[in-house]
Biotite code that builds the C-alpha atoms (Angstrom):
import biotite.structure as struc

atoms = struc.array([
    struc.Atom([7.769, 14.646, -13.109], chain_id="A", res_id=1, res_name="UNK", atom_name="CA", element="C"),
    struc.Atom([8.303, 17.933, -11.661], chain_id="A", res_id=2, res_name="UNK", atom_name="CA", element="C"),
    struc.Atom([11.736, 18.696, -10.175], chain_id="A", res_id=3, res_name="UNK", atom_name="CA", element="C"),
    struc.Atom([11.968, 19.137, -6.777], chain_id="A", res_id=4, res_name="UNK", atom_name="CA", element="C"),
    struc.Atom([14.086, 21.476, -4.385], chain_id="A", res_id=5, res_name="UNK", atom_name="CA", element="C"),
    struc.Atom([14.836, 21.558, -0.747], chain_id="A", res_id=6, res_name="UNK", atom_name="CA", element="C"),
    struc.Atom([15.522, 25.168, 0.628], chain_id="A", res_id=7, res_name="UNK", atom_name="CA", element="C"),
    struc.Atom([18.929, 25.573, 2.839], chain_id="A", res_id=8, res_name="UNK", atom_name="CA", element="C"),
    struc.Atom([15.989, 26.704, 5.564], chain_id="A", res_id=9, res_name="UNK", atom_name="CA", element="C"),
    struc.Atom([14.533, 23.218, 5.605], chain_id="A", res_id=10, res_name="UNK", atom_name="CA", element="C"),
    struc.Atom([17.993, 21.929, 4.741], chain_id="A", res_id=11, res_name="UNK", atom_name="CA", element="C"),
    struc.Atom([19.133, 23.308, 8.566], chain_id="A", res_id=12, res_name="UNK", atom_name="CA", element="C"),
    struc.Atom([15.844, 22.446, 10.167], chain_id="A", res_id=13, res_name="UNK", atom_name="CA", element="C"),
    struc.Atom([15.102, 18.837, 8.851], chain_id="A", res_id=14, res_name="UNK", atom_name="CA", element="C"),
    struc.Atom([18.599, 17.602, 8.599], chain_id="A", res_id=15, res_name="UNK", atom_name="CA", element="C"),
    struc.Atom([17.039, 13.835, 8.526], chain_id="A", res_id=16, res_name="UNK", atom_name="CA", element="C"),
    struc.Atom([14.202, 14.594, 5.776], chain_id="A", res_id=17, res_name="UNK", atom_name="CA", element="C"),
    struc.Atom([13.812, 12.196, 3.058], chain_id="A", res_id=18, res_name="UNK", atom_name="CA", element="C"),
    struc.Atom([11.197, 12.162, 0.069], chain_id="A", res_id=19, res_name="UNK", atom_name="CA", element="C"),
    struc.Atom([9.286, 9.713, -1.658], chain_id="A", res_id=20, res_name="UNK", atom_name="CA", element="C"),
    struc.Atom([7.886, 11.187, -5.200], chain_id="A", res_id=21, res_name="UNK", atom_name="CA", element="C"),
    struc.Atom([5.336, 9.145, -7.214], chain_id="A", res_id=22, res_name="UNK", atom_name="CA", element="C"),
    struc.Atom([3.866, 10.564, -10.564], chain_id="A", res_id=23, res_name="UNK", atom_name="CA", element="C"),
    struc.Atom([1.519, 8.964, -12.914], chain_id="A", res_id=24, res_name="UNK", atom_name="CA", element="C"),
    struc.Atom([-1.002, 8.749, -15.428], chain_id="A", res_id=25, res_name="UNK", atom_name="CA", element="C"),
    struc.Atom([-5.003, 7.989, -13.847], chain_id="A", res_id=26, res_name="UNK", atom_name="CA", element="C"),
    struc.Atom([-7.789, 7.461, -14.105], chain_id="A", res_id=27, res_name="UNK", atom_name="CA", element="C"),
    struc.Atom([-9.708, 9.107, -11.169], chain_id="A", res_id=28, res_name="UNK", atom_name="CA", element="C"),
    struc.Atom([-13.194, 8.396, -9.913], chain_id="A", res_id=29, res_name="UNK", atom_name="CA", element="C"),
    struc.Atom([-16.161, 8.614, -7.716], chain_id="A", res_id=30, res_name="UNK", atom_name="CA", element="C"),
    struc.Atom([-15.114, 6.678, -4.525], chain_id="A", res_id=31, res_name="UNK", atom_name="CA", element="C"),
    struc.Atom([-14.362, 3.070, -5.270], chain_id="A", res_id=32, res_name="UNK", atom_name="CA", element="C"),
    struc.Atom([-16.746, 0.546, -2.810], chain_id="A", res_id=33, res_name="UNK", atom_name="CA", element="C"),
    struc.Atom([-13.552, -2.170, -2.704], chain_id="A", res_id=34, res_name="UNK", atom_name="CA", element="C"),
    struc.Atom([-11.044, 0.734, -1.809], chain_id="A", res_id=35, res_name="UNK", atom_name="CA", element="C"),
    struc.Atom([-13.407, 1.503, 1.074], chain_id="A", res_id=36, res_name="UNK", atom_name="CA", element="C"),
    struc.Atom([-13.637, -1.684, 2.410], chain_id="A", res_id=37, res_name="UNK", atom_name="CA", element="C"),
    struc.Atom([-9.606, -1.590, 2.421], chain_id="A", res_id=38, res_name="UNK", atom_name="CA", element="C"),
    struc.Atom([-10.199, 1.940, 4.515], chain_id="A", res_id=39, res_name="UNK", atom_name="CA", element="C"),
    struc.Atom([-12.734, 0.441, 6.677], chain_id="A", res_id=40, res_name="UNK", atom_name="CA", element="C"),
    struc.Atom([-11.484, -2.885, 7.551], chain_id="A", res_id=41, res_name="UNK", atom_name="CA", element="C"),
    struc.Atom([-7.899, -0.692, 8.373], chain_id="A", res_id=42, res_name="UNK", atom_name="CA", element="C"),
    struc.Atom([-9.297, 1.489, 10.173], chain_id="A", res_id=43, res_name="UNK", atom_name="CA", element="C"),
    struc.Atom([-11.226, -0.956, 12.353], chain_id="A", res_id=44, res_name="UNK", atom_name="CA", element="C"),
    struc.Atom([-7.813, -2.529, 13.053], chain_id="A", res_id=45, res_name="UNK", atom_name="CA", element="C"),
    struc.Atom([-6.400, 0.740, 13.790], chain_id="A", res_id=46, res_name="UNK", atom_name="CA", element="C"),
    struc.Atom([-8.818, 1.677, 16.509], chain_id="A", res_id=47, res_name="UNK", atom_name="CA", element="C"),
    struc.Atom([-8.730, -1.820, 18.491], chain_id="A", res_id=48, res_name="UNK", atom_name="CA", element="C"),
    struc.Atom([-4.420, -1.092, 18.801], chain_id="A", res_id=49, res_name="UNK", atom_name="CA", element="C"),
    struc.Atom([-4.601, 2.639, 19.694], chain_id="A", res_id=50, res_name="UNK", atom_name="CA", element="C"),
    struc.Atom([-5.646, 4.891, 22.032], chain_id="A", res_id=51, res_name="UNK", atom_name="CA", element="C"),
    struc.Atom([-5.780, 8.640, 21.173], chain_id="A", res_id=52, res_name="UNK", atom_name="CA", element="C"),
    struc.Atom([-2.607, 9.759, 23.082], chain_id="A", res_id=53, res_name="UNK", atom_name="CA", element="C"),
    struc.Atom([-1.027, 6.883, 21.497], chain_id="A", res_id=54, res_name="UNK", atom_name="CA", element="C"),
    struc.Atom([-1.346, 8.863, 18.085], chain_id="A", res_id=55, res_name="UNK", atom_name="CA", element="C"),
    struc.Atom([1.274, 11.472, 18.558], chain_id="A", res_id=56, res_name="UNK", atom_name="CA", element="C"),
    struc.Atom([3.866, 8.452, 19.565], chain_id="A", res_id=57, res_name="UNK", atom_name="CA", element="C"),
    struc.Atom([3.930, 6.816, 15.795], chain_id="A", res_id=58, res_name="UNK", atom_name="CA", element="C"),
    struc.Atom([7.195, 7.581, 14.729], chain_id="A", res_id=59, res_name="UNK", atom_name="CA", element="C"),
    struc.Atom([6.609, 9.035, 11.287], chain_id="A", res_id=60, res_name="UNK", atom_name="CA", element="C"),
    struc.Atom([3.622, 11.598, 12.729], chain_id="A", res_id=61, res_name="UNK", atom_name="CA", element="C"),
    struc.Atom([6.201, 12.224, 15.736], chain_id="A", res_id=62, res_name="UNK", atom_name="CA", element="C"),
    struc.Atom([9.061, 13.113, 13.336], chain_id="A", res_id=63, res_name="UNK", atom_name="CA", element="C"),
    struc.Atom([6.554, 15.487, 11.172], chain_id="A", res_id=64, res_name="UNK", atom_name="CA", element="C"),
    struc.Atom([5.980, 17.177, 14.582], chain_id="A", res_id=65, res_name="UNK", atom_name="CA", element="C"),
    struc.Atom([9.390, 17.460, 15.367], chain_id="A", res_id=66, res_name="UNK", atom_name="CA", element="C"),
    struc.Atom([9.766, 19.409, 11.761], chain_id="A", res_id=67, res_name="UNK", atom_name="CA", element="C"),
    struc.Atom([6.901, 21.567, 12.891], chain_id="A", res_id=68, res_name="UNK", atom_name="CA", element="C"),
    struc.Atom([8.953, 22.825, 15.828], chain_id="A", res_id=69, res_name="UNK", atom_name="CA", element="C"),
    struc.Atom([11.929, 23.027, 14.046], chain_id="A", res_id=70, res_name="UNK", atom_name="CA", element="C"),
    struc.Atom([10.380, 25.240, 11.631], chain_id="A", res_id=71, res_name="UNK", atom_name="CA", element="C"),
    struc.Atom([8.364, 27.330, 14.140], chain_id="A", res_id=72, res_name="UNK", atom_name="CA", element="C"),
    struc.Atom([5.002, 25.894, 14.267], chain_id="A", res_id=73, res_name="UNK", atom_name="CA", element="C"),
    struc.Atom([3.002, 24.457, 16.976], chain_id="A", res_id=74, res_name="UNK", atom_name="CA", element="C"),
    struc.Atom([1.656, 20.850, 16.414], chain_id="A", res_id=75, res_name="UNK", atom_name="CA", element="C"),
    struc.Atom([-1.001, 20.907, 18.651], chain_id="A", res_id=76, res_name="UNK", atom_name="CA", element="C"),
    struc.Atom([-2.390, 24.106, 17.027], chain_id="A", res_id=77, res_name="UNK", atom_name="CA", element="C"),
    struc.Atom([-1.922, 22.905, 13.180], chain_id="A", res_id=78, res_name="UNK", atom_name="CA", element="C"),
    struc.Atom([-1.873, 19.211, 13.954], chain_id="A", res_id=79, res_name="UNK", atom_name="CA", element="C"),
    struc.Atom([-0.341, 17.089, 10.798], chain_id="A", res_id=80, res_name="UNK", atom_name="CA", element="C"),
    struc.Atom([-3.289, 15.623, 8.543], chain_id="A", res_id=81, res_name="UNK", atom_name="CA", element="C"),
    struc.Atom([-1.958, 12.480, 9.250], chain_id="A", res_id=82, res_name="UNK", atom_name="CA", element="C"),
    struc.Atom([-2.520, 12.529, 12.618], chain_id="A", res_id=83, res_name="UNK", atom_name="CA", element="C"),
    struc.Atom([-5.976, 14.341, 12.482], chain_id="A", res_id=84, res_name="UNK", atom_name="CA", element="C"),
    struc.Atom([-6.960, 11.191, 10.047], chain_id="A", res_id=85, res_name="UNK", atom_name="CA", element="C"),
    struc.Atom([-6.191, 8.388, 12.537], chain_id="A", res_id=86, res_name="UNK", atom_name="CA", element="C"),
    struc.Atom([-7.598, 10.635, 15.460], chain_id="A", res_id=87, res_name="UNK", atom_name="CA", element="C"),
    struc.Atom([-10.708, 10.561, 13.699], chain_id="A", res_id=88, res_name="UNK", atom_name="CA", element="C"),
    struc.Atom([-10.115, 7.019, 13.562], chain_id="A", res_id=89, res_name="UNK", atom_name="CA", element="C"),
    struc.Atom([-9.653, 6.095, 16.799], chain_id="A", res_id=90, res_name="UNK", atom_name="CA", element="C"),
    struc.Atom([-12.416, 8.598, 18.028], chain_id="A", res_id=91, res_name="UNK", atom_name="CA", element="C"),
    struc.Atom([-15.147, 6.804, 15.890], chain_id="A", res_id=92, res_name="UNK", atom_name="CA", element="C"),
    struc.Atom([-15.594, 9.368, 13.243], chain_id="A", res_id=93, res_name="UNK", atom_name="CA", element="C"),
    struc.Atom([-16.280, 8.339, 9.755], chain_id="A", res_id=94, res_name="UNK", atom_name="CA", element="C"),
    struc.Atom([-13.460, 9.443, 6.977], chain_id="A", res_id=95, res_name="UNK", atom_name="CA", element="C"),
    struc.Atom([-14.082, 11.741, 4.392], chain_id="A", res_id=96, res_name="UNK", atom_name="CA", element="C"),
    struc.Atom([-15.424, 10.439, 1.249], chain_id="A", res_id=97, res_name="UNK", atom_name="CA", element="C"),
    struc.Atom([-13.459, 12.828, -1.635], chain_id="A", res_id=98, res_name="UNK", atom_name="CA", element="C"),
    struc.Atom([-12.879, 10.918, -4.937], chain_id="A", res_id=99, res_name="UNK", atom_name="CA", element="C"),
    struc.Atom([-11.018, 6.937, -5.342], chain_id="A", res_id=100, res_name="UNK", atom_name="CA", element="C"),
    struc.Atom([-7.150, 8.632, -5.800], chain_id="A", res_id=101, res_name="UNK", atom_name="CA", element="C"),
    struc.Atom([-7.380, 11.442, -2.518], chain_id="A", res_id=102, res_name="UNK", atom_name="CA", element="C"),
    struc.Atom([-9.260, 8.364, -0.503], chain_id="A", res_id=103, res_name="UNK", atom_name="CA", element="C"),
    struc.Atom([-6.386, 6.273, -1.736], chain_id="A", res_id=104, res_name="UNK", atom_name="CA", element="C"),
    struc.Atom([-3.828, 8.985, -0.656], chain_id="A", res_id=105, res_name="UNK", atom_name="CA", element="C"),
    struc.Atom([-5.375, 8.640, 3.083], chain_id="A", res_id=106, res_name="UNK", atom_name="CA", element="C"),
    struc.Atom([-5.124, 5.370, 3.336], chain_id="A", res_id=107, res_name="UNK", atom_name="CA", element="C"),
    struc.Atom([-1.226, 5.669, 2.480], chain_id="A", res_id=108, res_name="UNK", atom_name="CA", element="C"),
    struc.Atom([-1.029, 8.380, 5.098], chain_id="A", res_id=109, res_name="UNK", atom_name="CA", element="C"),
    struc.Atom([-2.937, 6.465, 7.856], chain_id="A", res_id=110, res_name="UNK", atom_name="CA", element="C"),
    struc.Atom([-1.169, 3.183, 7.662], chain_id="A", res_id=111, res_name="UNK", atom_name="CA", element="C"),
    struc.Atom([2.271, 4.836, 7.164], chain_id="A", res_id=112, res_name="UNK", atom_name="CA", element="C"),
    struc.Atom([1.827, 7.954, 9.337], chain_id="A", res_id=113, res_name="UNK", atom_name="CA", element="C"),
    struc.Atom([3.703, 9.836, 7.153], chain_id="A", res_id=114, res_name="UNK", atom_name="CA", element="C"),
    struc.Atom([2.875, 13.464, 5.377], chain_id="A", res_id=115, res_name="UNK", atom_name="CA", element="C"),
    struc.Atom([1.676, 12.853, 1.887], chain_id="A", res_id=116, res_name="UNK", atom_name="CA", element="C"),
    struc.Atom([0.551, 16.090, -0.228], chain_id="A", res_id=117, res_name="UNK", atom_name="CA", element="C"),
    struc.Atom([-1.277, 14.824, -3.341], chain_id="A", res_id=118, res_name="UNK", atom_name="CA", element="C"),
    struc.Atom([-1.384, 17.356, -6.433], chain_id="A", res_id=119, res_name="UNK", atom_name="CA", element="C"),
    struc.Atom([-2.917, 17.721, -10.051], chain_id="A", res_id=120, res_name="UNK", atom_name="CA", element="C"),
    struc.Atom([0.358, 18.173, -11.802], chain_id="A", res_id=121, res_name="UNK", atom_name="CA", element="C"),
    struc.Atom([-0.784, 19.594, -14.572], chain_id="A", res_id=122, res_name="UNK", atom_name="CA", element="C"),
    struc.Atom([-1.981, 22.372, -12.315], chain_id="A", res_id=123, res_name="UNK", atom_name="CA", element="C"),
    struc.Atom([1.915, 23.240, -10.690], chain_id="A", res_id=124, res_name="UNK", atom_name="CA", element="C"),
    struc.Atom([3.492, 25.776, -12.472], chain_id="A", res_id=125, res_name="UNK", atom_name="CA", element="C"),
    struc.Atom([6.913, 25.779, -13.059], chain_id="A", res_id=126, res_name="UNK", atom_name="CA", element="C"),
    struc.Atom([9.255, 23.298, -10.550], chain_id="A", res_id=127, res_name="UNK", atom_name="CA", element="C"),
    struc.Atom([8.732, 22.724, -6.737], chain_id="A", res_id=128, res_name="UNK", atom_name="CA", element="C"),
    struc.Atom([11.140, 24.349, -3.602], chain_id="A", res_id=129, res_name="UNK", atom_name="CA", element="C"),
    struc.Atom([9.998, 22.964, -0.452], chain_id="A", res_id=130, res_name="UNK", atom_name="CA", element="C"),
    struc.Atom([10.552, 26.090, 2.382], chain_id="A", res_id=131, res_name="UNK", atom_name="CA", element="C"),
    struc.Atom([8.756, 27.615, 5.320], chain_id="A", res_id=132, res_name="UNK", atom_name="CA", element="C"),
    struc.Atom([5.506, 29.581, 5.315], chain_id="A", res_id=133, res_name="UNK", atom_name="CA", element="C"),
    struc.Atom([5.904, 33.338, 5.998], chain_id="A", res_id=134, res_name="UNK", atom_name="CA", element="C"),
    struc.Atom([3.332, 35.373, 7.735], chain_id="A", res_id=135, res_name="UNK", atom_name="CA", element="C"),
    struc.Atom([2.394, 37.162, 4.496], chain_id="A", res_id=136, res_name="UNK", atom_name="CA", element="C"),
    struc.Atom([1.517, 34.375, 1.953], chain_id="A", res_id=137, res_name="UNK", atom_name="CA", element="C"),
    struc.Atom([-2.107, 33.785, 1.307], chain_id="A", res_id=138, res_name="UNK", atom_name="CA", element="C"),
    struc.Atom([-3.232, 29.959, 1.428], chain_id="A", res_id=139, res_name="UNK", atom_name="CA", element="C"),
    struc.Atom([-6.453, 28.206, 1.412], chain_id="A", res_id=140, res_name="UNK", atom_name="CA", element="C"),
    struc.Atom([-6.265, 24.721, 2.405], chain_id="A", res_id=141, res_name="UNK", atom_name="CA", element="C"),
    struc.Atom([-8.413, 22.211, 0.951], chain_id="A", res_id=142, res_name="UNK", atom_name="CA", element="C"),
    struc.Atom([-11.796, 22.431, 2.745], chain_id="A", res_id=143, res_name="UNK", atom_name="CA", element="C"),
    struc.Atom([-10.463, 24.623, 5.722], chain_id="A", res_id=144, res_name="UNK", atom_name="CA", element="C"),
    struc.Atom([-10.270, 28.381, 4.050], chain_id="A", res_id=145, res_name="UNK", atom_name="CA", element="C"),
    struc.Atom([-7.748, 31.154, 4.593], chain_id="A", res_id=146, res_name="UNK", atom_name="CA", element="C"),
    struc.Atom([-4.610, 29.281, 6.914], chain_id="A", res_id=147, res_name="UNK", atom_name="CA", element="C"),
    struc.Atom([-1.689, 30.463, 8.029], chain_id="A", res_id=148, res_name="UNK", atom_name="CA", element="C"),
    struc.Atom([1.588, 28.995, 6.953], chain_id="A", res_id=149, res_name="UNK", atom_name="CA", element="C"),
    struc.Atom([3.562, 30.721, 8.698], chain_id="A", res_id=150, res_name="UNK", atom_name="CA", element="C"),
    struc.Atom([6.430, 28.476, 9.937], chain_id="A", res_id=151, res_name="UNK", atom_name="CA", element="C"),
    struc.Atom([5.166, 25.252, 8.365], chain_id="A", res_id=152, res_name="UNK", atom_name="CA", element="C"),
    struc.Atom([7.204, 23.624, 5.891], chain_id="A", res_id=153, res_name="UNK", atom_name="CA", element="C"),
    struc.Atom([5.716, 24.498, 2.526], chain_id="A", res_id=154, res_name="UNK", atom_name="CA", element="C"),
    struc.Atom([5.654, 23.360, -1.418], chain_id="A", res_id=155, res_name="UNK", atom_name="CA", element="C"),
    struc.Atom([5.729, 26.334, -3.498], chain_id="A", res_id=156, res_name="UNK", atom_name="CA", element="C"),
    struc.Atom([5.673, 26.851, -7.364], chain_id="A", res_id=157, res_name="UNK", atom_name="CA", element="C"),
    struc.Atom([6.133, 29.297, -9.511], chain_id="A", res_id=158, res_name="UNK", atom_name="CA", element="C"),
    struc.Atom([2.846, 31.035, -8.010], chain_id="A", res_id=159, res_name="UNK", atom_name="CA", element="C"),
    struc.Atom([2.646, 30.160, -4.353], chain_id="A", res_id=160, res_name="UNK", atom_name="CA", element="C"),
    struc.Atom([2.039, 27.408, -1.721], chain_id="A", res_id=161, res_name="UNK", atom_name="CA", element="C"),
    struc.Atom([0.314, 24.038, -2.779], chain_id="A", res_id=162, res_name="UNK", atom_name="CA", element="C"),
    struc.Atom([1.047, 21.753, 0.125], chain_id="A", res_id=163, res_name="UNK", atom_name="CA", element="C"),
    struc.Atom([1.918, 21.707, 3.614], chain_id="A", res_id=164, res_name="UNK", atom_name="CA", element="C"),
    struc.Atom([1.609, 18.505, 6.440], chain_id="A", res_id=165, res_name="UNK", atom_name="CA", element="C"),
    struc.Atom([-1.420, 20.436, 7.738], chain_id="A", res_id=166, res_name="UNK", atom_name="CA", element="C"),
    struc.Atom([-3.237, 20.785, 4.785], chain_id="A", res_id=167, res_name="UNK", atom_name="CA", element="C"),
    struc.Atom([-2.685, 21.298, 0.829], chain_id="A", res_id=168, res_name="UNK", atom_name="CA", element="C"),
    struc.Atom([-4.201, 23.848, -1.259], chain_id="A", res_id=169, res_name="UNK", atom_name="CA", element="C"),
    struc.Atom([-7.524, 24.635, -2.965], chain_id="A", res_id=170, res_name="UNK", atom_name="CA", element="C"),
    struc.Atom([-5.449, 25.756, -6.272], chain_id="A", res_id=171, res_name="UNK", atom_name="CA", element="C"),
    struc.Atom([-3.532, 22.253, -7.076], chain_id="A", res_id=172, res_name="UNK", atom_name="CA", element="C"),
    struc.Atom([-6.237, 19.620, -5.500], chain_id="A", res_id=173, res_name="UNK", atom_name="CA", element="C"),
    struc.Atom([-7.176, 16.527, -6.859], chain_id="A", res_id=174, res_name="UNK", atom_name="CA", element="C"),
    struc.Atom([-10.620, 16.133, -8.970], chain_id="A", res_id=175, res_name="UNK", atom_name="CA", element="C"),
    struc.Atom([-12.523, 14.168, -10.865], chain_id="A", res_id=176, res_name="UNK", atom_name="CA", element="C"),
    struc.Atom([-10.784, 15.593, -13.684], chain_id="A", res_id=177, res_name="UNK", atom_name="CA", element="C"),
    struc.Atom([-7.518, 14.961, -12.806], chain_id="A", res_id=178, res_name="UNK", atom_name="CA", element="C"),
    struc.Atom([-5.639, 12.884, -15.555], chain_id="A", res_id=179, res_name="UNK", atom_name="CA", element="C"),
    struc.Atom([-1.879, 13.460, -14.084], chain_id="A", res_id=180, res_name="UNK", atom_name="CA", element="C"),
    struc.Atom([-1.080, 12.895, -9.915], chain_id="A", res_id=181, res_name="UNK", atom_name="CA", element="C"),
    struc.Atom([1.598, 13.906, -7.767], chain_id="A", res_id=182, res_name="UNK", atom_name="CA", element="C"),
    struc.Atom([2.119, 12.022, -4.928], chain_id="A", res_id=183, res_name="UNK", atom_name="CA", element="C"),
    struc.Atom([4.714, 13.462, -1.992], chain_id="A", res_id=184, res_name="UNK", atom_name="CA", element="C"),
    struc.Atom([5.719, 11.416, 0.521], chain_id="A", res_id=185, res_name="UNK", atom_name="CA", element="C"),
    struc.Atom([7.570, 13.286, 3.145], chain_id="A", res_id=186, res_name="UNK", atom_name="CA", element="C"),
    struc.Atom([9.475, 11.551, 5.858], chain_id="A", res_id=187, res_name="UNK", atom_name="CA", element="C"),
    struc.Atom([10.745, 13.766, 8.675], chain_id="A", res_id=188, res_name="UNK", atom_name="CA", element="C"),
    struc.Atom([12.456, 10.958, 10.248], chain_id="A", res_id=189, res_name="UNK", atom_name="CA", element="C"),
    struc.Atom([11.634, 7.238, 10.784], chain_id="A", res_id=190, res_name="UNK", atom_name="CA", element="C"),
    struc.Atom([13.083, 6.921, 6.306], chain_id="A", res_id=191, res_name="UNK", atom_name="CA", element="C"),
    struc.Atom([13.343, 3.130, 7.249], chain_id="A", res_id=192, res_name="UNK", atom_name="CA", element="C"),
    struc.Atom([9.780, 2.705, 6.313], chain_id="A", res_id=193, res_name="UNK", atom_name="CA", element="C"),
    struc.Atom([9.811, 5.377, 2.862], chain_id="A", res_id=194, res_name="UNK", atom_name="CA", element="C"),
    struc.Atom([10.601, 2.403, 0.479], chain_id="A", res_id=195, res_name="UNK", atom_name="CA", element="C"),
    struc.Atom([7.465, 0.546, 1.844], chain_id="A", res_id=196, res_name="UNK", atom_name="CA", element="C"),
    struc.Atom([5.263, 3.678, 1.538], chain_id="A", res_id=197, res_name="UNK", atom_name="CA", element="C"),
    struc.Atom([6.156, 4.246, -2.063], chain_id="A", res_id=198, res_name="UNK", atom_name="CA", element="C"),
    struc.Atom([5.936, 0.526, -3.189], chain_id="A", res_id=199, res_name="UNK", atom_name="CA", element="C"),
    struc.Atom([2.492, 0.592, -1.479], chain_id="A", res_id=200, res_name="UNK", atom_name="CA", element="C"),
    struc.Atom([1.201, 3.915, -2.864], chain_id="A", res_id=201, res_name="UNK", atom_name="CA", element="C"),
    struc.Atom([2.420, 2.501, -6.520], chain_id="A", res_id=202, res_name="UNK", atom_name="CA", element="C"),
    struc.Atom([0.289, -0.659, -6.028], chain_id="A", res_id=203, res_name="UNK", atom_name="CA", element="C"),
    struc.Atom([-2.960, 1.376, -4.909], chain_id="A", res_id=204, res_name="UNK", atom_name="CA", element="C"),
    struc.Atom([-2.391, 3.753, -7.606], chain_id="A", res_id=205, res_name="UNK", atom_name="CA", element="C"),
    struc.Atom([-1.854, 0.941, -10.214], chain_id="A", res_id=206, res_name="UNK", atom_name="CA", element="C"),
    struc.Atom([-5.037, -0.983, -8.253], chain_id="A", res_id=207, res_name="UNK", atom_name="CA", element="C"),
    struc.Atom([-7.269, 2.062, -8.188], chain_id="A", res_id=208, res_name="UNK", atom_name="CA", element="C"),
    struc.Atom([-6.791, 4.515, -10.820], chain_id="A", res_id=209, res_name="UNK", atom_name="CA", element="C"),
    struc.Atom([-5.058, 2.771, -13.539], chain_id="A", res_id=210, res_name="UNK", atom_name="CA", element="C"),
    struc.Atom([-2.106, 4.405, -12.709], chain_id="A", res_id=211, res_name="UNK", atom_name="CA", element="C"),
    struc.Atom([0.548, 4.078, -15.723], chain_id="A", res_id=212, res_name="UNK", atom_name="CA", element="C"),
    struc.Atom([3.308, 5.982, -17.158], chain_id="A", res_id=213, res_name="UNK", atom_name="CA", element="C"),
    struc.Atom([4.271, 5.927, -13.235], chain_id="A", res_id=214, res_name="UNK", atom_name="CA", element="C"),
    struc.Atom([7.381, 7.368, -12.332], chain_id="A", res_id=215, res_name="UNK", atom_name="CA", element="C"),
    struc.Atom([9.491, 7.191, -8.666], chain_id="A", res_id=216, res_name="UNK", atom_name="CA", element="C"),
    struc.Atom([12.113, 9.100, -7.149], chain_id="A", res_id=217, res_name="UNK", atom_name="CA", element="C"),
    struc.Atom([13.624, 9.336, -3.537], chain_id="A", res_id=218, res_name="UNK", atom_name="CA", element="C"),
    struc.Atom([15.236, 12.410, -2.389], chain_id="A", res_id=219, res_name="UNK", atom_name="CA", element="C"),
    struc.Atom([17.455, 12.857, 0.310], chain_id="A", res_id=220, res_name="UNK", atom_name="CA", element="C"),
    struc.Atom([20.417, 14.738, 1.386], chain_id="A", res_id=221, res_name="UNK", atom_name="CA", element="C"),
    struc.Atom([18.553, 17.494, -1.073], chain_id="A", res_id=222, res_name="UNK", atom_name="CA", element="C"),
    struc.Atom([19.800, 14.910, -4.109], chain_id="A", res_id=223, res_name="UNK", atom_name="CA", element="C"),
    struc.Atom([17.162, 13.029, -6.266], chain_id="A", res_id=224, res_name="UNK", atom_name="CA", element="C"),
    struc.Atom([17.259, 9.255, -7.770], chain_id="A", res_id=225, res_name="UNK", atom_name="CA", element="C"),
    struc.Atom([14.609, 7.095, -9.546], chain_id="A", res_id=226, res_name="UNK", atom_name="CA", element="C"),
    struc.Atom([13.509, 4.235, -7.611], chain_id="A", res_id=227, res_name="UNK", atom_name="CA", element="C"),
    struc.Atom([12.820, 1.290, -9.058], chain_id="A", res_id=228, res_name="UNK", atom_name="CA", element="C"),
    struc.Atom([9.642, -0.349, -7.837], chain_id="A", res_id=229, res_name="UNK", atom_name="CA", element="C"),
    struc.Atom([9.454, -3.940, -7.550], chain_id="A", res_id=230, res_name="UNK", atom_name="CA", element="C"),
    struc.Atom([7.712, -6.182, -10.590], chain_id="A", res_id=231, res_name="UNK", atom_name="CA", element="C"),
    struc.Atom([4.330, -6.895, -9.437], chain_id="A", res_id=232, res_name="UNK", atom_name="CA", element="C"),
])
């Protein structure tokens, strides 16, 4: 598992981040039919409870907000993915279909609300700081072209940006031949619900992909320790 760092920057404007790291072993795939049914039948859920200006109220896509203005971005301009995927939701529009472990990532994401970046790790170079953008790096998010990162929190390796709330990037993404996943769960605020999210991602991961050699950590307060999933 890649080590993980969280800039003094961050540090000062997140004060109540917490992370939930998950690496593993898979087996990816073309989308899995059962997975989508899970997708589909939460999604239909979701939409019957929620209204679009309801969205922005969930407490884990309000706290990534929050971080956004913290760090000097504006949410409504560069809204989080998680909140883009359940307004899609609740607006009738059907999810993207990508491959069985990003589809599996989004359904984390929607029913937690949280900001999950999901990574080939074999593709990071070197260890991971998590900062803010600057106005001169060059990032292409997955599927949306050149973005700017300025003021968004922001992964970086040894080579540049691979993952922000808004949207990770082309160079680290998830494929079909993707053997080794990195799964980053980041929880501005609303951490009483991080323990859940991992223990759920594990058991999609393990359900899904054949996730094994599957490792967890929990960061906070900028200091990491393995957690210890539960025996299914």
């Amino acid at each position: 598992m890649k080590t993980i760092t969280v800039s003094e920057k961050i540090k000062a404007a997140c004060p109540d981040l917490h992370i939930g790291v998950l690496s593993a072993s898979i087996v990816n795939s073309l989308p899995d039919e059962k997975l989508w049914e899970e997708i589909e039948t939460f999604a239909a859920g979701f939409r019957s409870r929620y209204r679009i200006e309801d969205i922005n109220k969930r407490p884990a896509i309000r706290g990534t907000r929050e971080a956004y203005k913290a760090t000097g971005k504006d949410p409504n301009r560069y809204r989080p993915a998680a909140e883009s995927l359940c307004r899609r939701i609740v607006r009738g529009l059907p999810l993207y279909k990508v491959n069985t472990a990003v589809d599996l990532i989004n359904l984390v994401s929607l029913h937690t609300g949280y900001s999950i970046g999901g990574f080939d790790e074999d593709k990071i170079q070197g260890e991971l700081v998590l900062g803010i953008g600057t106005d001169d790096e060059i990032y292409h998010g997955i599927g949306r072209g050149r973005l700017n990162i300025a003021g968004l929190p922001v992964y970086r390796d040894a080579i540049s940006g691979i993952g922000t709330p808004t949207s990770d990037e082309e160079r680290t993404k998830i494929d079909l031949g993707t053997t080794r996943l990195l799964m980053i769960i980041n929880a501005y605020s609303c951490r009483e619900g991080l323990a859940e999210a991992i223990s759920f991602a594990a058991s999609l991961l393990k359900k899904y992909v054949s996730a094994h050699a599957l490792t967890c950590q929990r960061i906070k307060e900028g200091k990491t320790s393995d957690f210890v999933l539960n025996n299914d």
